[in-house]
N, C-alpha and C positions, 0 to 999 in steps of 0.2 A: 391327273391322268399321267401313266408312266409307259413309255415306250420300251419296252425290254423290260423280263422275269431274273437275269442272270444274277452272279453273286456280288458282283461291284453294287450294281443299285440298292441292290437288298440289303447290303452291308454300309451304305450310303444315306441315300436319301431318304428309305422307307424305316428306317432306324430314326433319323430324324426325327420325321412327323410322327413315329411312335413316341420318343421323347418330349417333344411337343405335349402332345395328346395327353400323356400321363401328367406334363407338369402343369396342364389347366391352361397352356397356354394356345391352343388352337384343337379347335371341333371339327376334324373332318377327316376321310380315310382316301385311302390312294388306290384307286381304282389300275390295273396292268394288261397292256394292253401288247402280246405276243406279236411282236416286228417282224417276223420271217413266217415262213409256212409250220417248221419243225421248231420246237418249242417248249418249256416246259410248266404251260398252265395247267394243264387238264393236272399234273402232280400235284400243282399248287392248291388248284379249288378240291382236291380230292382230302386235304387236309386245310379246308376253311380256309387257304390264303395264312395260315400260320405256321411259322417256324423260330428255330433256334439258331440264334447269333451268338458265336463266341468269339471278342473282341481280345487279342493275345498278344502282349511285346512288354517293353522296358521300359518305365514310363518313372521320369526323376530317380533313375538309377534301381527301379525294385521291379520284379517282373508283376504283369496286372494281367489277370482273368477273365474277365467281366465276362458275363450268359445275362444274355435278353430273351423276353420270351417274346417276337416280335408281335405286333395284333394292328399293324395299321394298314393293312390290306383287305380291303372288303372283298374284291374277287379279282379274278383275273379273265380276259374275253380275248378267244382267237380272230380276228377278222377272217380269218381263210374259212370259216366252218361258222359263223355267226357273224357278218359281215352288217345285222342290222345292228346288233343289239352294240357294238363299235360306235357307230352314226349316232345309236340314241342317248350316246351319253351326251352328246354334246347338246342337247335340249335342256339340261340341269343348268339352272342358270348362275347357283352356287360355284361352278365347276370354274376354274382359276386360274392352277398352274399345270402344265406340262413340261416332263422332265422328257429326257432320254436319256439311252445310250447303246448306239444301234452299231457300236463297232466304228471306227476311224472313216470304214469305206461306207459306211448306214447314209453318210449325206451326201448324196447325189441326186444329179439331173438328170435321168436317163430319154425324157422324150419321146418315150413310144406309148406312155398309159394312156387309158384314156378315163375323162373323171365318173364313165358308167362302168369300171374295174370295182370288182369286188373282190377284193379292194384292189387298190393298181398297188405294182413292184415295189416301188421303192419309201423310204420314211416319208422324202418329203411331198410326194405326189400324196400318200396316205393321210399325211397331216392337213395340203392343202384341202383334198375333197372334205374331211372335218370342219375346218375352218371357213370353208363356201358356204356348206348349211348353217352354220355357226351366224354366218353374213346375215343369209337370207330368213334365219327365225328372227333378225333387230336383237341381240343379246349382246352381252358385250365381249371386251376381246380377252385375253389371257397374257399374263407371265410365260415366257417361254424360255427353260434352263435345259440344253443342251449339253449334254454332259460325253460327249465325243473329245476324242485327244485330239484336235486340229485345231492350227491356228483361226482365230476367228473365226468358232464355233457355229454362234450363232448367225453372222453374220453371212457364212455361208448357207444357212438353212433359210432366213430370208429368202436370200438369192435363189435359189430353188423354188421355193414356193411364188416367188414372183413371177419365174419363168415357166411355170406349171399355170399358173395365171394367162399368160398370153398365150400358152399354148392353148388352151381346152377353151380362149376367150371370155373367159370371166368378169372384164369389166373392169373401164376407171373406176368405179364406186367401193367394189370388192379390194380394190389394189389399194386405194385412198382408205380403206377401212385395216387393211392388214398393215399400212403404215405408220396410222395416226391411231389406234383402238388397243394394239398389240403391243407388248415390248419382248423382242427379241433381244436376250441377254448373256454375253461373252461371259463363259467362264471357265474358271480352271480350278480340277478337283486332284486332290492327293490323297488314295488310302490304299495301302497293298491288300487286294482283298485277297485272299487264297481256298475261297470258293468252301466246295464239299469235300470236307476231312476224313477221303474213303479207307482211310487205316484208322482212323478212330472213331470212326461211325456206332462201330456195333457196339464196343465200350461206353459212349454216348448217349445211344439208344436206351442203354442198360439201367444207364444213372437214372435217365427220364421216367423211366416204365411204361416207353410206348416209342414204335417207330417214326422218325422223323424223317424223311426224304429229301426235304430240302435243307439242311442244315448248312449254316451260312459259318467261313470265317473269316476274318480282317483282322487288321494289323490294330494297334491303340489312338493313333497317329489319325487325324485327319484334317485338311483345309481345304475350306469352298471359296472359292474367290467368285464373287458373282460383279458384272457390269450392272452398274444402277443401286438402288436401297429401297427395298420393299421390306426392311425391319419389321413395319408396322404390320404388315399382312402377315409373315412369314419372321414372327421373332428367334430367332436360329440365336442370335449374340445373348439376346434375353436369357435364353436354355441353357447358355453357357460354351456352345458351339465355338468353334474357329470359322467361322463363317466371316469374311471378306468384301464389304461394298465398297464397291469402289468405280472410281470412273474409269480407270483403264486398268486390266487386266494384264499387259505387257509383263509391266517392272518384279507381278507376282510370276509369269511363266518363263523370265530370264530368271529368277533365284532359283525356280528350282532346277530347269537346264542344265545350270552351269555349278547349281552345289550339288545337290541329287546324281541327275543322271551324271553329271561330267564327274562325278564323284566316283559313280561304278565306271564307271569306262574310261581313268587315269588309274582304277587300283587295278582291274580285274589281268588285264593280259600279262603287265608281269609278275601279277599274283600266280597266275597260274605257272608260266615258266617256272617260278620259284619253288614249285610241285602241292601248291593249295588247289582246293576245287571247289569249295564255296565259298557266301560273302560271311559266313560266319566263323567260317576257320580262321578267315584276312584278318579280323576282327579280333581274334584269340590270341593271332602270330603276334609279337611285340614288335620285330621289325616293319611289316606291312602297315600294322596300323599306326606305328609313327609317322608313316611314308603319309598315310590319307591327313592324318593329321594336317601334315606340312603342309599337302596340298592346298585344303580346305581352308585354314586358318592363318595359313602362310603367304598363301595365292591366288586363292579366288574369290573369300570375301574381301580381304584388303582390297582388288581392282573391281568388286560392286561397292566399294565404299567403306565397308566396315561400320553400317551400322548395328544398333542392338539387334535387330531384328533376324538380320542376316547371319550375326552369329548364332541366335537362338535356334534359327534353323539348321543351321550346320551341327549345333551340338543334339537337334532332335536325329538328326540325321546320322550320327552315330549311333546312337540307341535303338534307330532302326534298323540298321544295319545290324546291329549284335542281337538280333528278334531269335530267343531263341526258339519259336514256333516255324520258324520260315526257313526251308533250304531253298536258297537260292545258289543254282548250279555257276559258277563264272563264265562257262562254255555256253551259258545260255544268252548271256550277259552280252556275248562276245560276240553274238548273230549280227553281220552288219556293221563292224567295229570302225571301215574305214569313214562311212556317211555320220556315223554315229560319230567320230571323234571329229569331223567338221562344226557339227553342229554345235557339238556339248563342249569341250576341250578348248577346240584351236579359237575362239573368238576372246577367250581368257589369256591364252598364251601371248595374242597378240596384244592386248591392251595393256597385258602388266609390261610387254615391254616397249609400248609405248608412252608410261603411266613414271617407269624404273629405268628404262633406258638398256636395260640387259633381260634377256629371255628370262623366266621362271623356271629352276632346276628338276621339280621333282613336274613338271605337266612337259617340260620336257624328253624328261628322258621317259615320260610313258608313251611319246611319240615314239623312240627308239627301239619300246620293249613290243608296240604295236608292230612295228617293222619284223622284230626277230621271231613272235608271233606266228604272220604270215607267212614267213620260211617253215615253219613245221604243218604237218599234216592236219590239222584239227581248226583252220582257220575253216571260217560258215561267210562265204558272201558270193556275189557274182560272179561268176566264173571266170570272169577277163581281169577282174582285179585280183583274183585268186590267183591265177597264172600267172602274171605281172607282177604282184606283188614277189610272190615266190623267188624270182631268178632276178628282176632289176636291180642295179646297185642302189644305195642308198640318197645316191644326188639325184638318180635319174627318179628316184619315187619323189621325191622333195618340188620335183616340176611341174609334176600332175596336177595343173590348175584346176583339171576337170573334176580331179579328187577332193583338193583342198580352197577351190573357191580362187586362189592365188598361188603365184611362186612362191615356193619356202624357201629355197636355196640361199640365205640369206641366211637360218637357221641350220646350216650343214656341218660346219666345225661344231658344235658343241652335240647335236643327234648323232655325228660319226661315233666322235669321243663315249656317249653312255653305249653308242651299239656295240662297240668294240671289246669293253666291257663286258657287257653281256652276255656276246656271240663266245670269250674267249675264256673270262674267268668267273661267268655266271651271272647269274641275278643279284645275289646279297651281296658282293661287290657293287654294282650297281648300285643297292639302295646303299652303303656305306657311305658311298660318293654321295651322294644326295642329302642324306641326314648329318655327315662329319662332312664333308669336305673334304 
């Protein structure tokens, strides 16, 4: 059972258990079950629950095509408008996993449902009232893969469903059965899906010789990292999958943090200064992508360590980035850049130089190009750091604990020096400095 119709899952998981299915390795389909009021099953079942995936990027340096015809969706069911036929699936006693992915904000507590909602608000009051009947037919309990981008996934969806427990009073028995019967399991998934391809639909359509509605696309690229090893249920490695068990999902959502995202947000703002507007041009320019290079292979796998693995990502992670399917805008990239460069960036900056003893050049001076950035008109964030950012000097941003977690000011002499640069003789100076010395 899957919580959400959109184009992540579709390009995800229901692609999976199609692969599966086709390679004899597992008998069953995946039932979709519309999260929100507005939705797009009634599209789905209007075309049997089937549709067309085209899987598009740069895979060992060749570009790859791949069209699936997907078929491992047997139907899709609104609870807003069929609220029974929702409940009765949970009578199939075959029935196993539940996936989701109800959006970052999908996992919440809200406290006002109540369990005779048809259906109540929110995912996990939804799921609980499921799981109650589930309780009280003696069936057993399910795999639970939450496919939300928050830390401890699933571990917050528990948490909800237990507190949707005391609320509506459901019982030690029900609470001891969703503890010990259930596995609620952290994970972390990566694939750029870029959804329904509405400029090349009708050329699409054409090939097919018949209209498809749902047409699905995604990047070539994927890794499931799941907490726990249900192989034997759900042979995903068997398939051939980058599929991930493991006991703690951390060490997989710091790699990609810090090579991934912190990847786009050390290139993208002085990309853009330097008058690029996607991550595909960055990619083309010779100067920029030597910059990412450095970054990447210079200074943020060496302080995770530098193992195989971390490099392999790093070097997938170029080829993703040169996707020549995918415009990704860097002004999109850039929504949020000061919270974003906490997260992704600065915990890199600081370990290499507590790791080297001196800052790291090129994730430095993309703190300096962030700075010069927010002086121009086209920065996208809150409005007090928008206006602060704009007119502050450069030590007095470097203070903003509130911003960066800590004082930086300690980092001031060498972010003056690249902003100076910047502000005065441009960008490619800048990266000159960074790549020559």
């Amino acid at each position: 059972m899957q919580f959400g119709e959109g184009g992540f899952l579709r390009g995800f998981v229901d692609y999976f258990f199609h692969k599966l299915n086709e390679k004899g390795l597992y008998d069953g389909k995946v039932v979709i079950v519309q999260p929100i009021e507005k939705g797009l099953v009634d599209v789905l079942n209007s075309q049997k629950c089937e549709y067309n995936l085209y899987l598009r990027g740069i895979k060992d340096g060749k570009t790859v095509n791949e069209h699936t015809h997907v078929t491992s969706v047997s139907r899709a069911i609104n609870p807003y408008t069929d609220f029974d036929a929702y409940m009765k699936l949970c009578e199939n006693p075959d029935l196993r996993v539940i996936v989701s992915n109800t959006t970052e904000a999908g996992i919440e507590y809200l406290g006002t449902e109540s369990i005779n909602d048809r259906p109540a608000k929110s995912y996990p009051a939804k799921l609980t009232q499921f799981l109650y009947k589930r309780f009280a037919l003696g069936l057993n309990g399910f795999i639970l893969l939450p496919c939300e981008l928050i830390d401890n996934n699933a571990d917050n969806l528990k948490e909800c469903v237990l507190k949707y427990s005391k609320l509506w009073n459901l019982g030690a028995d029900f609470e001891n059965w969703i503890e010990n019967e259930n596995h609620f399991c952290n994970t972390l998934v990566d694939r750029i899906c870029t959804g329904y391809p509405k400029d090349e639909a009708s050329e699409i359509c054409e090939k097919l010789g018949y209209e498809d509605k749902m047409i699905d696309t995604a990047e070539i690229f994927h890794l499931w990292v799941i907490q726990g090893n249900f192989e034997n249920e759900l042979p995903f490695n068997k398939a051939g999958f980058d599929v991930v068990w493991t006991d703690d999902v951390k060490p997989y959502k710091k790699r990609k943090v810090r090579i991934l995202n912190g990847g786009h947000t050390s290139m993208v703002l002085g990309a853009y200064l330097y008058g690029l507007t996607t991550v595909g041009e960055c990619m083309k320019d010779e100067t920029v992508s030597a910059y990412l290079k450095k970054v990447l292979f210079e200074e943020v796998v060496p302080t995770l360590g530098n193992s195989e693995r971390d490099i392999q990502f790093a070097k997938d992670v170029l080829e993703r980035f040169s996707n020549p399917f995918i415009k990704h805008l860097l002004l999109s990239i850039a929504l949020n850049s000061v919270s974003k460069f906490k997260v992704r960036v600065l915990p890199t900056i600081l370990e290499y130089k507590e790791q080297n003893g001196s800052y790291p050049k090129a994730l430095t001076m993309s703190l300096a190009a962030l700075i010069a950035f927010y002086r121009t008109d086209n920065a996208n964030d809150g409005a007090e750091i928008v206006s602060f950012m704009k007119d502050a000097s450069v030590e007095d941003i470097l203070k903003r604990e509130d911003y960066w977690g800590e004082n930086l000011s300690p980092m001031l002499p060498l972010v003056s020096e690249y902003y100076e640069i910047i502000t005065k003789d441009g960008m490619k100076k800048a990266y000159d400095k960074v790549l020559n010395g």
